[in-house]
Backbone as a printed PyTorch tensor [residue, N CA C, xyz], in Angstrom:
tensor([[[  0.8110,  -1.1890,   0.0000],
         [  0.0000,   0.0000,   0.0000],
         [  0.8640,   1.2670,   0.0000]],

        [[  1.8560,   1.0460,   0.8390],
         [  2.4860,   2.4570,   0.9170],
         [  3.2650,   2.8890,  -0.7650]],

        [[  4.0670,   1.7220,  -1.3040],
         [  4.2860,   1.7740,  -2.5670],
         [  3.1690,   2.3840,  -3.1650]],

        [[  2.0260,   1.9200,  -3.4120],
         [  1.1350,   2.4880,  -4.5700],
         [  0.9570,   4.0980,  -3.8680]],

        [[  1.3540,   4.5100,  -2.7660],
         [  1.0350,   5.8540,  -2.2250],
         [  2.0600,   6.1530,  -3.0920]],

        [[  3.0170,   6.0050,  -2.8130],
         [  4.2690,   6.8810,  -3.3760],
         [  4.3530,   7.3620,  -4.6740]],

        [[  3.9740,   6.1180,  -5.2560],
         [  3.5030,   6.3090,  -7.3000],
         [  2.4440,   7.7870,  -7.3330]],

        [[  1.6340,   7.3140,  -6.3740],
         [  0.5030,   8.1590,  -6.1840],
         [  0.9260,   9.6510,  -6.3580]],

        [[  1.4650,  10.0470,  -5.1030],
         [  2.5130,  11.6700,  -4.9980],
         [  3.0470,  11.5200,  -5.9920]],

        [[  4.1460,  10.4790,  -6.7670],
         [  4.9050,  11.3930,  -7.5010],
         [  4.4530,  11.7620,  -8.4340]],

        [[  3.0960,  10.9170,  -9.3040],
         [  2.7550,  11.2890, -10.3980],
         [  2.1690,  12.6370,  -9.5540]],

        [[  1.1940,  12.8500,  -8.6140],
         [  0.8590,  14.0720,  -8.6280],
         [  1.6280,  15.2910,  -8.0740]],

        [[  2.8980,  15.1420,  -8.0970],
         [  4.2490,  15.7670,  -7.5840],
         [  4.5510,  16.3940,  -9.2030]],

        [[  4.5610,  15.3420,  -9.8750],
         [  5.4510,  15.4990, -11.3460],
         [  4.2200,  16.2470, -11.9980]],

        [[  2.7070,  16.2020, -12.2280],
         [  1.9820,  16.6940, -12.9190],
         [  1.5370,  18.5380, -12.5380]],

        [[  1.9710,  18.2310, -10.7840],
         [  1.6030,  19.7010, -10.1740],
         [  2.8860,  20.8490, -11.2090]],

        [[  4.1220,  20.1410, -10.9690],
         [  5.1040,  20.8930, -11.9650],
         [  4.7560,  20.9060, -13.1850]],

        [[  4.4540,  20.3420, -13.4700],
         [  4.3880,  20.0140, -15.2270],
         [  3.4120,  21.4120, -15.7160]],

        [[  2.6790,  21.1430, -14.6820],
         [  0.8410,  22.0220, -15.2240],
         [  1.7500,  23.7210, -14.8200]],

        [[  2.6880,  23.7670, -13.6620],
         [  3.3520,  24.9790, -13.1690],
         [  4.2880,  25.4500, -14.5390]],

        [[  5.0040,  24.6680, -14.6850],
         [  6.1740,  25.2320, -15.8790],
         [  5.2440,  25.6470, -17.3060]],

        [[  4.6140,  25.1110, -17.6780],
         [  3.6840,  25.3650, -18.8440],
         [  3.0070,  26.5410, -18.2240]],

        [[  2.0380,  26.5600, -17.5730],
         [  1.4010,  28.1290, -17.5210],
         [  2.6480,  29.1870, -17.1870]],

        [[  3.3740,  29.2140, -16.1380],
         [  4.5310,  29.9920, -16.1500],
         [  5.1320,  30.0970, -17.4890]],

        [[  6.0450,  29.3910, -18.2030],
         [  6.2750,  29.5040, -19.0730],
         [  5.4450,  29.9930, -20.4930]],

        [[  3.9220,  30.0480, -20.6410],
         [  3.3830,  30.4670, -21.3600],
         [  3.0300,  31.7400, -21.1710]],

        [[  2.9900,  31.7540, -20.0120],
         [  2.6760,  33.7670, -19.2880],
         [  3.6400,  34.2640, -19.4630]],

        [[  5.2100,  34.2730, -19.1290],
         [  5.9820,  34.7280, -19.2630],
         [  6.5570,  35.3800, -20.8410]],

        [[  5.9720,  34.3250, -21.5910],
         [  6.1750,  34.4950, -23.2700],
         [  5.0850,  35.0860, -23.7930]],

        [[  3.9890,  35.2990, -23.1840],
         [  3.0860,  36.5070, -23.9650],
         [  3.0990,  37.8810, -22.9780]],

        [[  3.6710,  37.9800, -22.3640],
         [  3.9320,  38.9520, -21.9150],
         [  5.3180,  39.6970, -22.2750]],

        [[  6.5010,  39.0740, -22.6520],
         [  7.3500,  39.4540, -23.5910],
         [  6.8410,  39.7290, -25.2850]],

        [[  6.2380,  38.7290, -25.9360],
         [  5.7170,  39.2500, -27.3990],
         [  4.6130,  40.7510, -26.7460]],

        [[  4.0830,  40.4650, -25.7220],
         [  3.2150,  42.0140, -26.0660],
         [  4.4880,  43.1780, -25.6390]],

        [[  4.8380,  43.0010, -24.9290],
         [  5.6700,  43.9630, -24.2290],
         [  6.9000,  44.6550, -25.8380]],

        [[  7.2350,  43.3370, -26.8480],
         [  8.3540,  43.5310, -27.9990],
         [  7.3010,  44.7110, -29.0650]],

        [[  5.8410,  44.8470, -28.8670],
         [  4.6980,  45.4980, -29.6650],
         [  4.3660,  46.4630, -29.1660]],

        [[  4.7180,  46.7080, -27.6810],
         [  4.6370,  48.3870, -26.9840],
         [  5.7150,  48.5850, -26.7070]],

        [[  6.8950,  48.4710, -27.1320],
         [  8.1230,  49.3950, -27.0830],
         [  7.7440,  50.1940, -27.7110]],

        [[  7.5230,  50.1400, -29.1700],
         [  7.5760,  51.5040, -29.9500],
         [  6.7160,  52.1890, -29.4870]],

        [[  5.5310,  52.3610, -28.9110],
         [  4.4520,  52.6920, -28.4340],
         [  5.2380,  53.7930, -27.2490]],

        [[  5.5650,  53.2050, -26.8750],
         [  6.0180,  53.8110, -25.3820],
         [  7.1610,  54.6100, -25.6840]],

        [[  8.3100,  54.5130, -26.4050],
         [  9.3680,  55.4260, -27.0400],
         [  8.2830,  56.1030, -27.4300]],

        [[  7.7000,  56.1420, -28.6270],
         [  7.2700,  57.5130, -29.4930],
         [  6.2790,  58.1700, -28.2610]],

        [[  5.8740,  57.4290, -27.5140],
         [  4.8600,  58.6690, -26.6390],
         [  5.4410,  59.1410, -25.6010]],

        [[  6.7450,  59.0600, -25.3470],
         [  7.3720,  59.8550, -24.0170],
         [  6.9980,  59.0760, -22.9050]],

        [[  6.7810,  57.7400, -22.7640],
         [  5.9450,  57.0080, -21.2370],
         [  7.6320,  56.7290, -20.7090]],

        [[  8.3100,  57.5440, -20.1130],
         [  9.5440,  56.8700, -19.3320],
         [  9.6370,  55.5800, -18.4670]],

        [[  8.5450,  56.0940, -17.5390],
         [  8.7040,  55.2570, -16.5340],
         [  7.9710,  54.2100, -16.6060]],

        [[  6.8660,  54.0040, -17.6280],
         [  6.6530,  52.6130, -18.1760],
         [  7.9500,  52.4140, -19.3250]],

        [[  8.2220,  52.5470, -19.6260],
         [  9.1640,  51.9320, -20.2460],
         [ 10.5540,  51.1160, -19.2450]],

        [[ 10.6060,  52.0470, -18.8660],
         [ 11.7470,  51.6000, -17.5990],
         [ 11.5630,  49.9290, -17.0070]],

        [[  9.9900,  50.0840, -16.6540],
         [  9.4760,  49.2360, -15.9180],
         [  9.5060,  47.9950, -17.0870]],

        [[  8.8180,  48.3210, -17.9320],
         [  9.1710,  47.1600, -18.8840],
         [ 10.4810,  46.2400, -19.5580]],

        [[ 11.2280,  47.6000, -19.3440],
         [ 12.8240,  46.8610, -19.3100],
         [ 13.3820,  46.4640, -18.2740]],

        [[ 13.2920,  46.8180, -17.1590],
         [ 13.3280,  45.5450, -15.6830],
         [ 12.7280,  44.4490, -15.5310]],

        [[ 11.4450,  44.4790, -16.1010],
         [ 10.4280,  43.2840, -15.9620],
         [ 10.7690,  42.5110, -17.3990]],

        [[ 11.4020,  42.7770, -18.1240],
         [ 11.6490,  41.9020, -19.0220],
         [ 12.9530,  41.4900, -18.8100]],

        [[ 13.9500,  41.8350, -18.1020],
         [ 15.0160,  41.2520, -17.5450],
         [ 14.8450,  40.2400, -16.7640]],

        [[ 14.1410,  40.0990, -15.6220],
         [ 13.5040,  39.4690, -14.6140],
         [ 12.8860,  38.3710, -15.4570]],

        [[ 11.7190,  38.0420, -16.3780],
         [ 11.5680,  37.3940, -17.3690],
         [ 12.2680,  36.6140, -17.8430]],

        [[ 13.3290,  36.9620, -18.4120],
         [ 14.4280,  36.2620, -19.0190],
         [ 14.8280,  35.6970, -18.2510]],

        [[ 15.2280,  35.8440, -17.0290],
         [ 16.0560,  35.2630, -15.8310],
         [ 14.5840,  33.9030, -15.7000]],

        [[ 13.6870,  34.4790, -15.1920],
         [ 12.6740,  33.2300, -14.9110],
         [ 12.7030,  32.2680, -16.0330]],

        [[ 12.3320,  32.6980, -17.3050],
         [ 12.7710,  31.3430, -18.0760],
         [ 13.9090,  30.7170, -18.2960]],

        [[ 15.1600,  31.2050, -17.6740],
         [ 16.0820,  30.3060, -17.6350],
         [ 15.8960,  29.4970, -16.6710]],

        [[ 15.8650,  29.8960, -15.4410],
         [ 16.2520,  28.9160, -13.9940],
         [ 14.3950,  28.7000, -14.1850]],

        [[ 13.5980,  28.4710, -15.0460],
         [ 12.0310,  27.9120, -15.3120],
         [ 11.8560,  26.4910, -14.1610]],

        [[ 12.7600,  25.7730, -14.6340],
         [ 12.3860,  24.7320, -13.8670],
         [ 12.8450,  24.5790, -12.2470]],

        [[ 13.9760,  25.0480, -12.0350],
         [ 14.2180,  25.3350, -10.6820],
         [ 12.8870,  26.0580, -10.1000]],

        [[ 12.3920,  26.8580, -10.5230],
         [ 11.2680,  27.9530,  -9.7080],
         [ 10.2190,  27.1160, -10.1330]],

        [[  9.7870,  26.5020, -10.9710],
         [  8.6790,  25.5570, -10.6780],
         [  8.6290,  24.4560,  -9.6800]],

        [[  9.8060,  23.8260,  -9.4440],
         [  9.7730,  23.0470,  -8.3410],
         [  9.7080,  23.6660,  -6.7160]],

        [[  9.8960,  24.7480,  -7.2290],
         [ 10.0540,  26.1180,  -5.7580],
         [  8.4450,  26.0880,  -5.2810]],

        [[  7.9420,  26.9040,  -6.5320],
         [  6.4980,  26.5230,  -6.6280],
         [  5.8340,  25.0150,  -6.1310]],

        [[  6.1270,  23.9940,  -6.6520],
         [  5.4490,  23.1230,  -6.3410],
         [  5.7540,  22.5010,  -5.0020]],

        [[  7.0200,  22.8570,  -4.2750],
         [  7.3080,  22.5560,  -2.9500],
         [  6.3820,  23.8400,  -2.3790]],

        [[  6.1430,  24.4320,  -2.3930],
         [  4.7970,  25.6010,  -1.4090],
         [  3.6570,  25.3140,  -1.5470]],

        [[  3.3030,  24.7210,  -2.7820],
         [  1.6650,  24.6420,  -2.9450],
         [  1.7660,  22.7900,  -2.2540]],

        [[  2.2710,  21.9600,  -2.2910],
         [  2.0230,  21.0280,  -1.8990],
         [  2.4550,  20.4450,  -0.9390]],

        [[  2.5580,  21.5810,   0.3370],
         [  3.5950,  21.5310,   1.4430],
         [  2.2820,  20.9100,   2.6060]],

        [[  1.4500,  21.4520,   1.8560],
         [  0.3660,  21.0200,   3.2860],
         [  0.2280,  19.6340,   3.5680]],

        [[  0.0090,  18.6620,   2.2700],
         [  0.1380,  17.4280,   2.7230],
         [  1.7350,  16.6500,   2.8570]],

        [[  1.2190,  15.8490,   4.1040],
         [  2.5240,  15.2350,   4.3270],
         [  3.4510,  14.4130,   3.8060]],

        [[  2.8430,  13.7890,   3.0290],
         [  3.4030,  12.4130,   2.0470],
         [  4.0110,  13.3590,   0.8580]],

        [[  3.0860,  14.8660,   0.3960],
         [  4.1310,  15.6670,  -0.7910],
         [  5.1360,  16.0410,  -0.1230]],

        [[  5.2200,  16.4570,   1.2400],
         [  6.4660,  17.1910,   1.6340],
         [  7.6690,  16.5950,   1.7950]],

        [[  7.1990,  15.2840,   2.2850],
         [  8.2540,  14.1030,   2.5280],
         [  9.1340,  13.8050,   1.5000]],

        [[  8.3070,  13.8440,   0.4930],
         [  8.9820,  12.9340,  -1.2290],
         [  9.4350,  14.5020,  -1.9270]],

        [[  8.9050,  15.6930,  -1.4700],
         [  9.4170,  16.8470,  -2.1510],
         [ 10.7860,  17.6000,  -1.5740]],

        [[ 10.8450,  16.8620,  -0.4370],
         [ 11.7960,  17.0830,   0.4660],
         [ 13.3800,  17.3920,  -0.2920]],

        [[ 14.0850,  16.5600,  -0.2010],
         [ 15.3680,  16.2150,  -1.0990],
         [ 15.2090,  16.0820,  -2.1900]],

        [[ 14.2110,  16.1980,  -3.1230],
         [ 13.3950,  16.3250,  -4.6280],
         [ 14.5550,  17.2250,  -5.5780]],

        [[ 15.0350,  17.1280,  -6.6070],
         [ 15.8950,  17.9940,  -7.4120],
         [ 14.8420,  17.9710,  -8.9600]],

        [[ 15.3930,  18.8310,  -9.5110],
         [ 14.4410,  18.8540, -11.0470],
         [ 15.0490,  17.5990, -11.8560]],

        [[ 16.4300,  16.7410, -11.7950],
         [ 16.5840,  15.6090, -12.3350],
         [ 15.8600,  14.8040, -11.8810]],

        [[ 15.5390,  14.6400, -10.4480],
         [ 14.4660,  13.5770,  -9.8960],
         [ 13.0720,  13.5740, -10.1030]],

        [[ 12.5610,  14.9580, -10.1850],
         [ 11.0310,  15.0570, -11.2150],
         [ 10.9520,  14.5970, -12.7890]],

        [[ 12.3380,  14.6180, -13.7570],
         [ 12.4400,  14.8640, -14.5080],
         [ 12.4710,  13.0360, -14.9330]],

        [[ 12.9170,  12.3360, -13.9170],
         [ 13.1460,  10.7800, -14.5670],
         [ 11.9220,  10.1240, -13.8640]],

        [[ 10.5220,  10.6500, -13.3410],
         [  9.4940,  10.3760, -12.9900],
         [  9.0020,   9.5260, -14.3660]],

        [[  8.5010,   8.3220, -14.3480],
         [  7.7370,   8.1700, -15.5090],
         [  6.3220,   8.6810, -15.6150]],

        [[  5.8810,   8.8150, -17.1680],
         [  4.2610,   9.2100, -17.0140],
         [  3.7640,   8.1930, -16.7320]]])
């Protein structure tokens, strides 16, 4: 029994990330294509300090989709901290060890 628990968490360990990196990763990338379509917008109208902001927040961006999967597992160790059996197995958890989960 405890075996079939464990299968249990990891698939829903591995799917909580899975479903995290995809919406993260899809938010992050339409918010850069809109942001590459109001630059010019924002140069020709004098908006400084949106602009500013958009070039910090698109730095920050870039940084999140690199280290993507590190911060999804960040993510999925907080949201699934409440139960005990995720915290246990999320514990010492690395993104190679989510990553050789089978489906």
């Amino acid at each position: 029994m405890t075996e079939e628990n464990d299968t249990k968490t990891l698939h829903k360990i591995k799917k909580t990330y899975s479903r995290i990196v995809v919406v993260a990763g899809t938010l992050m990338g339409f918010v850069l294509c809109t942001y590459f379509f109001t630059l010019g917008i924002l140069i020709d109208g004098g908006h400084t300090v949106m602009l500013w902001v958009e070039i910090l927040t698109t730095v920050l961006f870039v940084l999140g989709l690199v280290y993507l999967k590190p911060l999804a597992l960040s993510i999925t160790r907080i949201l699934l901290s409440a139960n005990a059996e995720g915290r246990h197995m999320l514990k010492g958890m690395t993104v190679a060890d989510i990553e050789k989960v089978p489906e």
